[in-house]
N, C-alpha and C positions, 0 to 999 in steps of 0.2 A: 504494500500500500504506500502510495506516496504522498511525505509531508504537505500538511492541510493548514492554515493560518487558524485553525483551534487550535494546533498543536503548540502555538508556541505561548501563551498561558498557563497550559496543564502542564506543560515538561518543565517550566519557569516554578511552578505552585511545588513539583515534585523536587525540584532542587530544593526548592528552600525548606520543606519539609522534612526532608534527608540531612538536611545542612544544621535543623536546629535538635535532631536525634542525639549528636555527639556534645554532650557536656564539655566547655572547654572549646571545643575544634572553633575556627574562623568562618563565622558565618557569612560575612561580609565577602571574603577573598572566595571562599566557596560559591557564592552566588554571582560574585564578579569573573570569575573563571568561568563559571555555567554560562552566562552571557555570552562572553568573548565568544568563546566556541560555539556557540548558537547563531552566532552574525558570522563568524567564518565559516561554518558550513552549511549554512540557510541557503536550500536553493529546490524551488518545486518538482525537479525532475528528481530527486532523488528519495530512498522510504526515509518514512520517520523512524524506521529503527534505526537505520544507519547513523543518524542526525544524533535521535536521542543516545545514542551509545556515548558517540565523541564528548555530547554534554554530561555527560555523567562522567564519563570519564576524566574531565576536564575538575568534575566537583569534588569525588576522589582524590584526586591526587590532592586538596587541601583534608578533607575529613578522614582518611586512611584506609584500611580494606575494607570493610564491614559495617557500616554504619547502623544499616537494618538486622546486626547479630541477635541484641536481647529482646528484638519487636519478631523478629522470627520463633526464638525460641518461646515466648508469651503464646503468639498466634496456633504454635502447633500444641500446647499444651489444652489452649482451650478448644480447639478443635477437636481434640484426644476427648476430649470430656465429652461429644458428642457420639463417637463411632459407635457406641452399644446400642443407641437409641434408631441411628442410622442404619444398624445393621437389619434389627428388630424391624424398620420401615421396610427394607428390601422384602425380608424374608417372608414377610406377611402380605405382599403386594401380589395380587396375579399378574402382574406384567414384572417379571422381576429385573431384566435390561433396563426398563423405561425409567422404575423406582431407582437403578442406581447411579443410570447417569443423571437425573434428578437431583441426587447428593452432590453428586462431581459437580455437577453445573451451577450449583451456588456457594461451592467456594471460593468460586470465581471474584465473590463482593470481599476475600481476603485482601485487597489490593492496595493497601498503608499510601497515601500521600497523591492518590488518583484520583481524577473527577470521576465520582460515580460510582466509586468505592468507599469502605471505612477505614477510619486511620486506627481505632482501636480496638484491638482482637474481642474486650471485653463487649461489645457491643453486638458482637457476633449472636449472642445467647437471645437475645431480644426480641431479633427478626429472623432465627432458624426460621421459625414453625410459617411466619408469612411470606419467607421465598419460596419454602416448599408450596405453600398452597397457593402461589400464584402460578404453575406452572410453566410449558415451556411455549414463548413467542415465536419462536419458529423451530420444528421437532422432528427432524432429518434421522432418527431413531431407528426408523426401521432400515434404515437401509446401512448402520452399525449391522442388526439383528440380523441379517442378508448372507454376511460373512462371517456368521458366530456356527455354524451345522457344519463347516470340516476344520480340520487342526491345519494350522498354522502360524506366521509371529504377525502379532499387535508391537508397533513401536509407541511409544506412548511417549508425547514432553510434555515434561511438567511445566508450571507456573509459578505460583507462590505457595510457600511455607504455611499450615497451617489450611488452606487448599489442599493440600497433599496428603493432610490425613484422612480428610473425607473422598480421595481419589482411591486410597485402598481399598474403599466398600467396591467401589466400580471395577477394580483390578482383578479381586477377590473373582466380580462374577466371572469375570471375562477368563480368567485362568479355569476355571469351575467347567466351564463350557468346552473345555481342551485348549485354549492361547498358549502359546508361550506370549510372553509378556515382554518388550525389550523397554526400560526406561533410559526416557533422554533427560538430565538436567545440564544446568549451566557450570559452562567451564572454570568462572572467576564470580565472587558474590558481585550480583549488583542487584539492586531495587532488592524485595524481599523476597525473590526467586531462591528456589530450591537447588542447592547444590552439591554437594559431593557428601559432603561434609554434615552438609542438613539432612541429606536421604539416611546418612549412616545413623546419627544421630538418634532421630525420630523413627529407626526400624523399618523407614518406606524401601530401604536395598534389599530386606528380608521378604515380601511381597513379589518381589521380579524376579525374572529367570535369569535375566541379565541385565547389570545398570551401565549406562556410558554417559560422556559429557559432551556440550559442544564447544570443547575446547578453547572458549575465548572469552573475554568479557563483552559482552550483549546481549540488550534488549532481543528476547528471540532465538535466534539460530541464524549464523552470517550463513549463504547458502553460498557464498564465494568461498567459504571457508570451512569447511565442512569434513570432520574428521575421517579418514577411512572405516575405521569399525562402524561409524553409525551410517552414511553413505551403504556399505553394504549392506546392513538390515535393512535399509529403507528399501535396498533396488529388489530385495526377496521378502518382503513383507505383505500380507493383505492390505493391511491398512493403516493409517498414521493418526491415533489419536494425538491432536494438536490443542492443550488448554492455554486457555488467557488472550487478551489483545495482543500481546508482545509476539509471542508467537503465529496466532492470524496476521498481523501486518507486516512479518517477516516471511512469512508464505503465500498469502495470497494471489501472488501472483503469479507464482512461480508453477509452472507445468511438470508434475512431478508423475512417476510412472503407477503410482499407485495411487489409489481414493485419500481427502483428509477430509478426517472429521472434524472439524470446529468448536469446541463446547466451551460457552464462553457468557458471560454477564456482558450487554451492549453497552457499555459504561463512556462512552465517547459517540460525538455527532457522528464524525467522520465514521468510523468503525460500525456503526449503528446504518450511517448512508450507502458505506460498500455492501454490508450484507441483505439490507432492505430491510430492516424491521425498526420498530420503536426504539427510543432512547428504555436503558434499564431494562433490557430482557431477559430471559434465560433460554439462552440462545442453545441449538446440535445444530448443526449447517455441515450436511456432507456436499463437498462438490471432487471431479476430478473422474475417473473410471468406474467402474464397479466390479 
């Protein structure tokens, strides 16, 4: 997806919000680095992940590696407090796919410092019960369910921390069904994305059959950049489950040999106008082969 003149408020709102997480760090220089880098590589033909990477990258280098470390670990904790309850909904559902990407799909409002998301995990507990009962604005489901009657790999990226525990209940089914499961997370922390270190952590590498990274710091998955190991599950996979905007607006475009599945909160104009639905949805959006 390419940079939209929304983007540069929400990626501005996300600097400084990341910038005031570090007790201490320079919020100032942080946010004046975040700039610079946004006016030297502001330019319409290009995605906004590429964009928002450089800017975060630029904010980083004042606030240090991690800034979203104790707001990840909060998020998956309270999200942990959820999974029994989550499970319980699956298991009791006659649609038992639909119930669990249902779960997956509003993790998606884990999203700290985003227009459209919550900045605190505690807030999470309040509005479970009314994302689930609003269900899905656009429900591209069955055509997951298309590809779940023979065995073979599900690659799955992740998104955010704390998102990722309620992704187990949907991993759980999809493994259940015969999947191998490959999990992608990010190569370097940025935003409150799930990484190596957060998978091991939180038990989500104990769920897959195989975990890998995409080797870099970005919004996403750079597709210029793109690891051998996970390159080759993708060219022999079914199908690519893809959570969160970061990763939609790093694919989207991109003509890949297999179907992706999209599962994602429309939390963004822009994001909300490529896929066609309302602002704030609970979006499945498969497009690509089948």
């Amino acid at each position: 997806m390419r940079v939209h003149t929304d983007c540069v408020p929400c990626l501005m709102k996300r600097i400084l919000f990341q910038s005031r997480l570090v007790e201490g760090a320079d919020e100032k220089a942080s946010v004046e680095n975040g700039l610079k880098a946004f006016a030297d590589s502001f330019d319409y033909s290009r995605k906004s992940v590429d964009i928002a990477s450089e800017v975060h990258r630029a904010s980083y280098s004042i606030l240090g590696k991690d800034p979203y470390h104790d707001l990840k670990i909060r998020a998956d904790d309270v999200a942990g407090r959820f999974m029994d309850f989550a499970q319980d909904y699956v298991d009791s559902s006659e649609d038992k796919l639909r119930a669990s990407v249902m779960v997956a799909v509003i993790g998606n409002i884990m999203d700290f410092g985003s227009t459209g998301g919550i900045d605190d995990p505690s807030v999470f507990e309040s509005i479970f019960q009314d994302l689930i009962d609003q269900g899905l604005g656009m429900d591209d489901t069955d055509r997951i369910g298309s590809i779940l009657d023979k065995p073979g790999t599900i690659v799955y990226m992740f998104d955010n921390c704390g998102e990722s525990q309620l992704d187990k209940i949907f991993i759980r089914y999809l493994r259940s069904r015969g999947k191998r499961v490959v999990g992608v997370v990010r190569g370097e922390p940025i935003l409150n994305d799930v990484t190596m270190e957060d998978a091991i952590r939180s038990g989500l590498d104990k769920e897959l059959d195989r975990i890998l990274t995409t080797g870099t710091f970005y919004v996403g998955i750079d597709w210029n950049d793109v690891p051998e190991d996970v390159m080759e599950e993708i060219n022999s996979c079914d199908m690519i489950i893809a959570k969160g905007m970061g990763n939609y607006e790093s694919l989207s475009e991109e003509d890949l040999p297999v179907p992706i599945a999209h599962i994602l909160r429309s939390k963004c104009v822009p994001v909300a106008n490529s896929i066609g639905v309302p602002l704030n949805q609970n979006v499945v959006y498969v497009r690509g082969s089948s």
